[in-house]
N, C-alpha and C positions, 0 to 999 in steps of 0.2 A: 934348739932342736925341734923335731916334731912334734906335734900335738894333737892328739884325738882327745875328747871332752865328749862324754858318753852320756844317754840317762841310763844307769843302770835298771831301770825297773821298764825299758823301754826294748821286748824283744828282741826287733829289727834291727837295734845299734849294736845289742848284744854278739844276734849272731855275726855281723860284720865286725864286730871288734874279734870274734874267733874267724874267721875266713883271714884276717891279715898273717897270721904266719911269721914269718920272719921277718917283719915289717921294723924298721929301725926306732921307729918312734914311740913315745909313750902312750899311755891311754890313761887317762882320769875318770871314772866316773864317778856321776854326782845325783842325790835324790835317791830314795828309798833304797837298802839296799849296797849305797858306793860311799866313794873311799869319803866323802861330802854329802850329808846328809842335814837337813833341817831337823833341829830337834825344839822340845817345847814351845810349840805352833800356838799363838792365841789370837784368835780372833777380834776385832769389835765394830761396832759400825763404821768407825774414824780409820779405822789402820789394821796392820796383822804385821806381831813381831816373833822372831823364830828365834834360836840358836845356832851359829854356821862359825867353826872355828874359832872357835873360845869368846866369842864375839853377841852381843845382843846387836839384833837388825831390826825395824822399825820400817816399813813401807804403805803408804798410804790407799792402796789393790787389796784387793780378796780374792780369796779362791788356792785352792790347792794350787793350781799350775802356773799362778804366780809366785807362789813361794819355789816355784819348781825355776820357774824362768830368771828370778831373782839371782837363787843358788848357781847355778849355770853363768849367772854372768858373773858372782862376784868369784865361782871361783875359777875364771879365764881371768880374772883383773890379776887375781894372787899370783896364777901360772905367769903373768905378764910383767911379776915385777912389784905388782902397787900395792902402797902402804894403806895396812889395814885403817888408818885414821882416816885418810885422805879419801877412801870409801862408804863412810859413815853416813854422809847425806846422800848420797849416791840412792839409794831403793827410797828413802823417804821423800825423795824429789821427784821421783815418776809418777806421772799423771794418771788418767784412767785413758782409755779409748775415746772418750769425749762422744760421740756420734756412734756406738757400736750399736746402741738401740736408743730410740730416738724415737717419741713421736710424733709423727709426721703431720694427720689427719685423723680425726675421729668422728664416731658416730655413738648410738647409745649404748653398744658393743663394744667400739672401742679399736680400734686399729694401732697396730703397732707398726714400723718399717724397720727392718735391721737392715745396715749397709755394709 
């Protein structure tokens, strides 16, 4: 069937998920707030591992909005079917941006280029 996959803490989806109406399909949201939530978030330099459906997750990114962007994907895998095992390496195998900031050239200041 259909599927909307919402951030719940994400105004703009919110009010579109209320402008549908009688819209046939479901809605999930995920991230603070929705039916998918990351819970005990740890940090460390190496990785950042959460809680997401009875499940400990492990991924090698930082930052809140990956743990946002993690949850989001793994829970369209669930919506899709895929077995929570078969998932496992899945966020621990994603890389970083590699080139998102990068420096380019410097001086005794110090230049940085983001691309």
């Amino acid at each position: 069937g259909r599927l909307l996959l919402i951030g719940a803490a994400d105004p703009g989806a919110r009010a579109l998920a209320e402008r549908l109406g009688d819209w046939e399909g479901r809605v999930v949201t995920f991230g603070p707030g929705g039916e998918l939530e990351a819970t005990e978030i740890e940090r460390s330099n190496a990785a950042t591992a959460f809680n997401l459906s009875g499940r400990r997750w492990e991924m090698s990114l930082a930052g809140a909005h990956n743990v946002l962007n993690a949850t989001a994907a793994l829970a369209m895998a669930r919506e899709l079917g895929a077995a929570g095992h078969r998932l496992a390496e899945g966020p621990r195998a994603v890389g970083g941006a590699g080139r998102g900031v990068e420096l380019i050239a410097g001086t005794s200041a110090g230049t940085v280029h983001a691309e």
